[in-house]
N, C-alpha and C positions, 0 to 999 in steps of 0.2 A: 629374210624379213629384216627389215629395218628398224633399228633401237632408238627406242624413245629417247625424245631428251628428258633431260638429267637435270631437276631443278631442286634434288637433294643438297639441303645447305646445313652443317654444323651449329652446333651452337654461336652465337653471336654477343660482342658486348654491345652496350648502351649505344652505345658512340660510334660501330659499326652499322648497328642499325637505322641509327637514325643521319648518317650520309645518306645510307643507301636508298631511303625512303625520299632522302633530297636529291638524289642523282647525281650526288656529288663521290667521284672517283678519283684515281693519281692519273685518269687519261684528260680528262677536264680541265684539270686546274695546268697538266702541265701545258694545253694545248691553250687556254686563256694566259698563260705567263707566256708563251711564243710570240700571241695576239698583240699586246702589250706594248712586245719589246723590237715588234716589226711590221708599225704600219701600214707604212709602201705598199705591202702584200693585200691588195681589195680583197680577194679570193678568199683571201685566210682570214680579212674580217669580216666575210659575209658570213662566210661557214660558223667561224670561232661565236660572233653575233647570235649565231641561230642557236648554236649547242647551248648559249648566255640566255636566251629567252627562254628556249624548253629541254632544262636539264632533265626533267623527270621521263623525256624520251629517249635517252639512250640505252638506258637499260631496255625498255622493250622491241627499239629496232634487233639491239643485239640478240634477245631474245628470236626476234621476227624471223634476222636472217638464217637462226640455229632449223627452225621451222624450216624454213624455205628449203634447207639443204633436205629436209626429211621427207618436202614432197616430192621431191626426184624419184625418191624411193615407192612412191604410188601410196605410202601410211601419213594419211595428213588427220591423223583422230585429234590430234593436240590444238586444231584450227578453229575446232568449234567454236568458242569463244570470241567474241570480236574485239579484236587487241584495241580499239579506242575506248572501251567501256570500262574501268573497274570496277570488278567484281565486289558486293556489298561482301561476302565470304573472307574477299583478300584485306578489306578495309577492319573486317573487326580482328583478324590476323594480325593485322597489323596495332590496331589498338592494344588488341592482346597482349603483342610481342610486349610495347611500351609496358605495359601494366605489371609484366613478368621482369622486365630486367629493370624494372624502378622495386619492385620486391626484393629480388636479390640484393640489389641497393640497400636497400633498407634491413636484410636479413643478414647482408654483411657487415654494415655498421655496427646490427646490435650483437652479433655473436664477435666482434672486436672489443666491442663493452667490456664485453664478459670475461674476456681472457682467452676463450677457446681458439682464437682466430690466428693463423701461424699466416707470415709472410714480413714484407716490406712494409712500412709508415707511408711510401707513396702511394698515393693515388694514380693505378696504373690506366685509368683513361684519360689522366691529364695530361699525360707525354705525347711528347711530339711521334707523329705516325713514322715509322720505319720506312714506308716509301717518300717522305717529302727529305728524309735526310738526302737520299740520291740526286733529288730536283732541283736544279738550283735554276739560274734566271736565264739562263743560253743553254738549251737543252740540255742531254746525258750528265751525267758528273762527269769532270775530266777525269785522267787515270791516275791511280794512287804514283807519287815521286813527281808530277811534274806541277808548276808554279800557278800561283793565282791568287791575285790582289782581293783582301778584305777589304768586304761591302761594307762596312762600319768604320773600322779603325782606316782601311788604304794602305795597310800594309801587304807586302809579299810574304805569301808563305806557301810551304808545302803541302801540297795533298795527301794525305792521306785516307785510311778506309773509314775513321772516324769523325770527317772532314761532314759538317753540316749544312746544309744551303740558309741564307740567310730568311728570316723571317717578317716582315714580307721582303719578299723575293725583290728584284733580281738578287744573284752573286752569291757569294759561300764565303763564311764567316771562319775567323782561326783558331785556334782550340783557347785561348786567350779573352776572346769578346766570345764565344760562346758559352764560359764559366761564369764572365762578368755576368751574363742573362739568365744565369740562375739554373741551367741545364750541364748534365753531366756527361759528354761525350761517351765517354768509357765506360758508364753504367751497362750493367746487365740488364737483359730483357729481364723481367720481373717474375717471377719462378708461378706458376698455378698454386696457388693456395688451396688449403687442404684442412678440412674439421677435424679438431683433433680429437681423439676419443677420449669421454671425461673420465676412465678409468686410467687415461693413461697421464695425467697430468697431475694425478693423485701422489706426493711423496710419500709412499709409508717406510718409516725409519724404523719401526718396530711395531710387534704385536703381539696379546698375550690370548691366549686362547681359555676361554673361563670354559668350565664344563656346568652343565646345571647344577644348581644349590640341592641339598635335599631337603627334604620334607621340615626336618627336624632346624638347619641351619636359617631355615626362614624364617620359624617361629622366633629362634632365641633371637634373629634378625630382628623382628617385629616386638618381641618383648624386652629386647634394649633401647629399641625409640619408645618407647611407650614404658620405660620403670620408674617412672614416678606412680604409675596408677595402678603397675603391674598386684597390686593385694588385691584387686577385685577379681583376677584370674581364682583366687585361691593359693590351692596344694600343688606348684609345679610338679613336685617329681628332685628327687636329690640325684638323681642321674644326670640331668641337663643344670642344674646349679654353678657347675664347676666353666660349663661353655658361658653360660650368663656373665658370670665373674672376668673370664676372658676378653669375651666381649668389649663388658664395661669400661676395661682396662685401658683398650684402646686412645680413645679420645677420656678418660678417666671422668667417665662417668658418673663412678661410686659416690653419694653422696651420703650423707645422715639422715635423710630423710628415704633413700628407697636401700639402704643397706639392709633393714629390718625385713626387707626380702628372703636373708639368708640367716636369719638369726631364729633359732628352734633350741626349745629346752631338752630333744633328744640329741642335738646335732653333737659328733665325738670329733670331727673334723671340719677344719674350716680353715680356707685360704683365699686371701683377698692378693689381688696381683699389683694392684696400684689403692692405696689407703691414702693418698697423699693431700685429699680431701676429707679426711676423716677428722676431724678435731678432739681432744682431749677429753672432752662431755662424750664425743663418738663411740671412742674406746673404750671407755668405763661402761657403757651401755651396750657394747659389744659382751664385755664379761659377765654382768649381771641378766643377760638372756640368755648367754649359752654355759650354765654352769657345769655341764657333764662334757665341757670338751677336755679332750687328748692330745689334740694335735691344729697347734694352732700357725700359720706361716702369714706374715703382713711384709709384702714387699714396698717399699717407700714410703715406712711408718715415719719422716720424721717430724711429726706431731705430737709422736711416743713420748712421756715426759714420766717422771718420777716418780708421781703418786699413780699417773695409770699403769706401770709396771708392778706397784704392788698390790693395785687392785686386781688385778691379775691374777698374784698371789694367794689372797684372799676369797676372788669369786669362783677361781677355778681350780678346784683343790685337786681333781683330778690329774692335771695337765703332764704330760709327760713328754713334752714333744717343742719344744719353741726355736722359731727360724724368723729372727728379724733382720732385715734390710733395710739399714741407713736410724739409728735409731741415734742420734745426736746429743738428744738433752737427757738421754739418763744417765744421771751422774752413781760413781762408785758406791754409796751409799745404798743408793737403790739397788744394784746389781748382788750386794754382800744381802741385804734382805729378803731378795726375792730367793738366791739361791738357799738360805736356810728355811723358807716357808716351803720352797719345793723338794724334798728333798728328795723325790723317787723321780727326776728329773734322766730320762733316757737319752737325749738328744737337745744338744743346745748350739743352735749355728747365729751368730750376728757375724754382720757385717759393717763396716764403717761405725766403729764406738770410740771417738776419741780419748772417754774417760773410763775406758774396762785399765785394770792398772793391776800391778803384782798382787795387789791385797784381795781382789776380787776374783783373779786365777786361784790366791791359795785357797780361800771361801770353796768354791768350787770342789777345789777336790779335796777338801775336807767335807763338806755337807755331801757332795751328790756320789754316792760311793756304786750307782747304779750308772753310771753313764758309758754309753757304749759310743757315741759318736757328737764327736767334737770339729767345731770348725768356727776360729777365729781370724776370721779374712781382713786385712787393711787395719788391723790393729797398730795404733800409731806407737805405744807405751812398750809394744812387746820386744821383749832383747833377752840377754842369756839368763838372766836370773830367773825365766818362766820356766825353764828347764825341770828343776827341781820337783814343783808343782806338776809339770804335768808328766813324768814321770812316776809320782804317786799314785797317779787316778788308772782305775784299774784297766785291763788293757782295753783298748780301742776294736774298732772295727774302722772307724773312719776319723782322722787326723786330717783337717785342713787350715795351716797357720802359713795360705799364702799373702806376698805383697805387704809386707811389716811395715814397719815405721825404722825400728832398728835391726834385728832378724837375731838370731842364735846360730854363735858357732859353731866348729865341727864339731867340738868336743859336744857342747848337746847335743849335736845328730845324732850322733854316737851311741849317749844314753838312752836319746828318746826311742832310736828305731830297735836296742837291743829288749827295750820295754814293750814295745805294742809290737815287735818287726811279726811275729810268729799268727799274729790275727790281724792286722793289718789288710783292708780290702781298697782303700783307697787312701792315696798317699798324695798332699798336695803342699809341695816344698817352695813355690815359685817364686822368685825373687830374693830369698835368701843367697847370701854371698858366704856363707859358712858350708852348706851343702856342694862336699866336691866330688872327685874321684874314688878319694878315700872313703868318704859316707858309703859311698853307692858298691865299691869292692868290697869291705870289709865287714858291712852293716846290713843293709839292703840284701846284698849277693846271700850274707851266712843267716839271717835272721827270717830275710820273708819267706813266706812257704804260699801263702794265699793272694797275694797283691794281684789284683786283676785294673786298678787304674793307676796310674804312673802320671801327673805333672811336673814338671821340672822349666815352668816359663821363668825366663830371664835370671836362669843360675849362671852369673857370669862366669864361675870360678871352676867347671866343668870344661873338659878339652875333648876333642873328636878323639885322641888314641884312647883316654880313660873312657869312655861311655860306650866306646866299639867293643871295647874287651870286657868290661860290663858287663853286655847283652851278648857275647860270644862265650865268656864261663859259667851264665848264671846258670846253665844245668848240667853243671859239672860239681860233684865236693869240690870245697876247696881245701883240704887236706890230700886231697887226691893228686890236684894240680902242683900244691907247692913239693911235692916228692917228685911229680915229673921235672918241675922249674931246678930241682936240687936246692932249693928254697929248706928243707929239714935235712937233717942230719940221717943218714938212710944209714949210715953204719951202725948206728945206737938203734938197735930190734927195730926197724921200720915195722916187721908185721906188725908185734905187739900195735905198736901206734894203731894200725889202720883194724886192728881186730878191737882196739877200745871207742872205736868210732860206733854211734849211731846209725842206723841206716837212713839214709838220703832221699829225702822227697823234693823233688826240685819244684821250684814256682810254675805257676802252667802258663803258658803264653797270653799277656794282658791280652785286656779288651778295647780301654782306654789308653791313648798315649798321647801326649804334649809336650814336646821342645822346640815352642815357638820362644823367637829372638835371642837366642842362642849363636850369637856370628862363631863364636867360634869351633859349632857343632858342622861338620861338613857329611860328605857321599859315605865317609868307612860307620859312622855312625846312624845312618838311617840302610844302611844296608844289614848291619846288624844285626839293627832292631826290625827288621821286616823278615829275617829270617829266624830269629828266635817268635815274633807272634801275631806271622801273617796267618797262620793258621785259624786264630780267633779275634783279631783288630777289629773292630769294627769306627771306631772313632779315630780319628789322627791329627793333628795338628805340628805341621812341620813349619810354619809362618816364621819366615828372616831366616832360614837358613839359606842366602844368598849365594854361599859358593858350592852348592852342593850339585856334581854331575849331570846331565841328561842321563848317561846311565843309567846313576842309583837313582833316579828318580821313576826309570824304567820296568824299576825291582816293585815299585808300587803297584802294580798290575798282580803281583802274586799273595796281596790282601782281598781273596774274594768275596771278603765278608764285610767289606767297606760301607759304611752306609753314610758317614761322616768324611771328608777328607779339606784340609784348609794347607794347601800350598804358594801360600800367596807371598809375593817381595823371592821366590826361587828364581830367579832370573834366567834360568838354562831351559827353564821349562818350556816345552813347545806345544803345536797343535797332534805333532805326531805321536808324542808318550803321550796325550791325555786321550786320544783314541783309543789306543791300546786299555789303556785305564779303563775307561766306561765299557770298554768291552767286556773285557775280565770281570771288574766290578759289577756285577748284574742288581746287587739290591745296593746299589751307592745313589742317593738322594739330596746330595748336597755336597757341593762344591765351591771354593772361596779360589779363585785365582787373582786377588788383588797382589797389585806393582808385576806382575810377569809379562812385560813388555812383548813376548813370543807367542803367546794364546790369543787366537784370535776367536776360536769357538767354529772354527772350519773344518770340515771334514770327520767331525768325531761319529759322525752314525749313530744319534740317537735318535734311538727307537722309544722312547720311554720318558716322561716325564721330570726333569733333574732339575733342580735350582742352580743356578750359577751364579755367583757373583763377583764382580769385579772385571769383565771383559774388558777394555779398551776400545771406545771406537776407532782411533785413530793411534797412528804412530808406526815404526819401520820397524820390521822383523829384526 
């Protein structure tokens, strides 16, 4: 059986189709540029004439004779048709076609609009057809290397395969006058453009994955937009008060007007996290509504002034409890009276009081003969003569007189930690330049028995071999030690000696630790301290110790009880210890790797939710 013809044709552009529809081919035009260029030949212009009147017949002779060959074969089904006639079928085909590739047109433009559209700025049916670069005005192209005069300029030049015929014809143009014309010999055919997919042209630089709110987080959501109006809710509930307050905090909310949200004549505690809207009328009506509080905390009171301190005094005779942050305008005066109006005063923390001064430290521990936890942070006034004073007040449980103005020498160290060292639970030394080796050997090592948090930020006067040996004898006697060092005279009855000793309870391994910016703390000193109290650490702060090992930093991994860890400006630090890290560390939540040029946040296998901060986008391992 004989095989049909084959009038299967591929997709088509604009400008293919619409030659074709005009009968215009590379056999035509080269057979009318012959015409042209040679007269003489009647024959060849009767013919060439004919093909010039009815182009639209070549195509279906060729057709005709593809037939013809098939009725040899005795199968002429393909003949039905009367090849003079167009078929109305092939006419709306053809309209079609038109209507489809002026869509694309127009579907290509506008998805180029839009960005989505990947290729070349040219317009690739404007270019010159790939068959007319071969045709030039005397038939074939001649062979690439041999010579031929431009049709424009008249100059000789070489052939080559990038040699174009000139336009209009006759002759072939030099790569020279075909640049002049705006055409690029050497161009690439133009690559098929391709939709790109809008997921993939999306940058995402980052993402954070929120989990649903609860129930409870929507409300106090909803009753922070809404706490000017919030009294018409009623009785929230003193469970959700303290998220309110938080909340508020945020963009500081808190005003005089919806503070009376949290003001109740049973209320025994209260804490505002940002006050820094509260005005001096605020406060005094803060004390005269909650007269049976105990426990009062204002972080960014400084609106706090003189007489609202001793209204204070006055409205809340209960009070046992006071923690101010940034309290500026209360002057000494006020400080010496409030302390003797309170005088069953248990806990008293400010922070930034420029005018707290020697006379209001000795106030203090003359009036408040109950106070178990003291903490004068950024006190500008404070130097060694507070010594004295706070050495009198009975012992502590919490001492923190971090970031002085002037700070207290060894020798107060000395005194202070042999006074409180035995109850002592939190110890925060930071920034004094008097706290050394010696404090921490002699004081710290024989005195604490209970200290579970330890800060020591920016003790300059601390060296890596003192604070290594430190934390490697602290649960040792140190009468023990100096017998082995030959440090005592072992011939004079050493028993007696050690048989008049007490028996030894060594400090139990902290919880809290801090020796951030410390340059001069290195590897022997956090290795140390990680084997005297990885066992119970949960908190750490090693920030600026920049020369300290990948090793010891390695040793971090055997604090499995990390929940806290800030290693930030370690520069040795890499992706591969903090791997290990968050492995080991299984309930660690929080993470500070600012300045560590080596962490990239690659490879560590979390499984588990962690805060991170300070990765580096950029920059070389």
């Amino acid at each position: 059986m004989s095989r049909r013809g084959n009038n299967v044709r591929g997709p088509t552009s604009a400008l293919t189709e619409f030659l074709r529809e005009a009968g215009i081919n590379p056999t035509t035009i080269a057979r009318r540029v012959a015409t042209q260029n040679q007269p003489e030949n009647q024959s060849q212009d009767v013919a060439m004439a004919g093909l010039e009147e009815q182009p639209e017949e070549s195509a279906p002779r060729a057709s005709s004779g593809r037939r013809g060959r098939g009725r040899n074969t005795g199968y002429a089904s393909d003949e039905l048709d009367e090849p003079a006639e167009e078929s109305p079928v092939k006419k709306r085909k053809s309209t079609k076609g038109r209507a489809t590739a002026a869509a694309k047109v127009k579907a290509k433009k506008k998805a180029k609009d839009d960005g989505d559209y990947e290729g070349t700025s040219e317009d690739e049916y404007r270019a010159i057809s790939k068959n007319l670069w071969s045709v030039g005005g005397n038939g074939p192209k001649p062979p690439a290397g041999s010579f031929e005069t431009c049709a424009r300029c008249e100059k000789q030049f070489t052939v080559t395969k990038y040699t174009m015929a000139a336009n209009p014809p006759p002759g072939y143009l030099c790569h020279h006058c075909v640049k002049a014309s705006g055409t690029d010999p050497f161009k690439k055919p133009a690559v098929p453009r391709k939709r790109v997919n809008a997921t993939e042209t999306r940058d995402v630089v980052s993402y954070q994955e929120r989990r649903l709110p609860s129930l409870a987080a929507m409300c106090i959501e909803l009753i922070t937009r809404y706490i000017d109006d919030v009294e018409a809710l009623g009785d929230i509930g003193a469970v959700n008060m303290d998220e309110i307050a938080k909340a508020l905090s945020k963009n500081r909310g808190l005003t005089p007007q919806n503070a009376h949200l949290f003001y109740d004549v049973l209320n025994k505690k209260l804490r505002f996290y940002d006050a820094t809207n509260l005005t001096p009328d605020a406060l005094t009506t803060l004390a005269s509504l909650n007269p049976n509080l105990t426990h009062l905390h204002l972080n960014y009171c400084g609106r706090l002034t003189s007489p609202v301190l001793l209204a204070f005094s006055t409205s809340m005779p209960q009070l046992t409890s006071l923690t101010l942050l940034g309290p500026f305008l209360v002057r000494a005066e006020a400080w010496i009276g409030f302390f003797k109006a309170v005088p069953g005063l248990r806990v008293f923390k400010i922070t930034q009081s420029p005018r707290f001064d020697l006379e209001c430290m000795q106030t203090l521990a003359d009036a408040c003969k109950h106070i178990g936890e003291l903490s004068l942070r950024e006190i500008g006034l404070m130097d060694n003569e507070f010594t004295d004073p706070l050495c009198s007040l009975p012992p502590l449980k919490v001492l923190d007189l971090g970031i002085p103005g002037i700070g207290i020498d060894e020798d107060g160290w000395m005194k202070i930690i042999e006074k409180h060292g035995s109850t002592l639970e939190t110890l925060d030394a930071s920034k004094h330049e008097g706290f050394t080796d010696h404090v921490l050997q002699e004081s710290v090592r024989e005195y604490a028995r209970v200290l579970s948090e330890l800060k020591l930020d920016e003790c300059l006067s601390l060296t890596d071999e003192g604070v290594a040996q430190f934390f490697g004898n602290w649960s040792h006697p140190i009468l023990a030690l100096k017998d082995n060092d030959h440090d005592m005279d072992v011939d004079s009855e050493p028993e007696a000696s050690l048989t008049s000793l007490e028996p030894f309870t060594p400090n139990p391994p902290l919880r809290v630790l801090s020796l951030a910016r410390n340059q001069e703390l290195s590897s022997a000193t956090l290795v140390a301290a990680i084997t005297h109290s990885a066992q119970s650490l949960t908190w750490l702060s090693v920030n600026g110790l920049r020369n300290v090992s990948s090793e010891a930093l390695a040793q971090l991994k055997r604090a499995e009880e990390l929940c806290y860890l800030d290693v930030g400006w370690c520069r040795q630090l890499d992706d591969f210890v903090m791997k290990d890290v968050v492995a080991a560390c299984t309930k660690l939540n929080e993470i500070k790797v600012w300045g560590c040029s080596r962490v990239r946040g690659v490879g560590w296998g979390m499984e588990r939710a962690i805060k991170v901060h300070g990765i580096e986008p950029s920059g070389s391992m």
